[in-house]
C-alpha positions as CSV (number, residue, x, y, z in Angstrom):
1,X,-5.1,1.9,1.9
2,X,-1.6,3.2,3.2
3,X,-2.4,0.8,6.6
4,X,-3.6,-2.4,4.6
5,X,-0.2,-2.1,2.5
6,X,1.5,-1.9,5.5
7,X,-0.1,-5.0,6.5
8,X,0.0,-7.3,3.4
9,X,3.5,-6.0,2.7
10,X,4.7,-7.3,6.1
11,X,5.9,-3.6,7.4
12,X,3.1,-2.9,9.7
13,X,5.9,-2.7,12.5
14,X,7.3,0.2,10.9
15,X,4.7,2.4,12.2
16,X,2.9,0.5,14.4
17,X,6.3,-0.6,16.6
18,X,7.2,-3.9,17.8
19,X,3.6,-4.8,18.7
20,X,3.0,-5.2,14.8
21,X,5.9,-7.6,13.9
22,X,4.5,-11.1,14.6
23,X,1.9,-9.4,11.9
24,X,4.3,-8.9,9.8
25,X,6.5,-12.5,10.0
26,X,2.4,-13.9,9.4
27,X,2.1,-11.6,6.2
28,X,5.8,-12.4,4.6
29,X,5.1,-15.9,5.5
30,X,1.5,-16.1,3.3
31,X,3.3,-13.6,0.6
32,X,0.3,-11.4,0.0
33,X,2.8,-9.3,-2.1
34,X,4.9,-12.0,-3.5
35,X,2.0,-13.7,-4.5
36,X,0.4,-10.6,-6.1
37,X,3.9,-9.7,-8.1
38,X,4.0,-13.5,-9.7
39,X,0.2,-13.3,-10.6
40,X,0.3,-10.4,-12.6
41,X,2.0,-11.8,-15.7
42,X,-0.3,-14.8,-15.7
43,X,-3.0,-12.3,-16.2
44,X,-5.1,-11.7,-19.4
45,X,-4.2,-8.2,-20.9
46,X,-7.3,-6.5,-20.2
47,X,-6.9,-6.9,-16.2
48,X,-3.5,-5.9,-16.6
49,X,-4.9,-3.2,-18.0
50,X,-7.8,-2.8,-15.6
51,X,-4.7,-2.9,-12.5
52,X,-2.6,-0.2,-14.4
53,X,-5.8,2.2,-14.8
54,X,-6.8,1.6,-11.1
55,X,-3.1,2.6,-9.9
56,X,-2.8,5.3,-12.5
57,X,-5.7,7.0,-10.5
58,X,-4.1,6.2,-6.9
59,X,-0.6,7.7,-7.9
60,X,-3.0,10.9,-9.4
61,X,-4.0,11.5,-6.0
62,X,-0.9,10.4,-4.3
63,X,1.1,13.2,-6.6
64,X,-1.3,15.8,-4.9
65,X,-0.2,15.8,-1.3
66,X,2.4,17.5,-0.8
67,X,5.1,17.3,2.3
68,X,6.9,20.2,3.5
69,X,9.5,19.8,6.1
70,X,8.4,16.3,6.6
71,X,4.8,17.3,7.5
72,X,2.3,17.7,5.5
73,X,-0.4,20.0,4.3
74,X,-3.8,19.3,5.7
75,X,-5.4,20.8,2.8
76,X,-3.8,17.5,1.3
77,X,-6.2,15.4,2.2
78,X,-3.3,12.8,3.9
79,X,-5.5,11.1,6.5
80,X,-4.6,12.4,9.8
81,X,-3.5,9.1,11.6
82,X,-0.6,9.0,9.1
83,X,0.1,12.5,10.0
84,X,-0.1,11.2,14.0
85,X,2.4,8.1,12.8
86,X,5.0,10.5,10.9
87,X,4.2,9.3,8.0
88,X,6.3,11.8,5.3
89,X,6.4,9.7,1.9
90,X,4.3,7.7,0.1
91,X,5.3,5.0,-2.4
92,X,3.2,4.8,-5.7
93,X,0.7,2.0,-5.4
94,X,1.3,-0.8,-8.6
95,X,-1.0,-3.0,-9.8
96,X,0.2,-5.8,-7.2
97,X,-1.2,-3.8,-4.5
98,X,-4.3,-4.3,-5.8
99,X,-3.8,-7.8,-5.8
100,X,-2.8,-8.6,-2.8
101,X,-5.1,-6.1,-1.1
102,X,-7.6,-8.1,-2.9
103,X,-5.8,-11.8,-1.2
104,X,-5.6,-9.9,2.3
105,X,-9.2,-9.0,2.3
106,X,-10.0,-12.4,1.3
107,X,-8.3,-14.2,3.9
């Protein structure tokens, strides 16, 4: 999920080097994200609530991995190719990710 945030949020190149930015002018450009954020108060109250439930659960798990030193624990759970890529923090997933996660996958 980390990798497909990187993606529709247009940072791909931050992990993936300068190979990943014409990705990432392509996603800014669509506004997977930007789209997602304005969506979310034309929504009924119930998916809002669906959205918030769904990310409640991410950020549960997310809360469990801990990073020591800048490296993690492997008894974590962090999938290893973010441990390869140096990733050391993790943003809490919102209810737009879902969204535009959703908008990536359909394009």
């Amino acid at each position: 999920m980390e990798r497909m945030r990187r993606v529709y949020r247009g940072t791909a190149s931050e992990l993936f080097g300068k190979e990943a930015l014409p990705l990432d002018k392509m996603s800014r450009h669509v506004g997977f994200f930007r789209m997602a954020k304005e969506s979310i108060p034309l929504l009924r109250d119930e998916e809002i609530e669906m959205l918030e439930a769904y990310s409640a659960g991410v950020n549960a798990f997310l809360d469990n991995i801990s990073f020591i030193g800048g490296k993690t624990c492997t008894a974590n759970l962090l999938p290893p190719e973010l441990v390869v890529l140096g990733v050391n923090q993790l943003e809490p997933w919102e209810p737009a990710d879902t969204l535009a996660l959703a908008r990536l996958m359909g394009l």
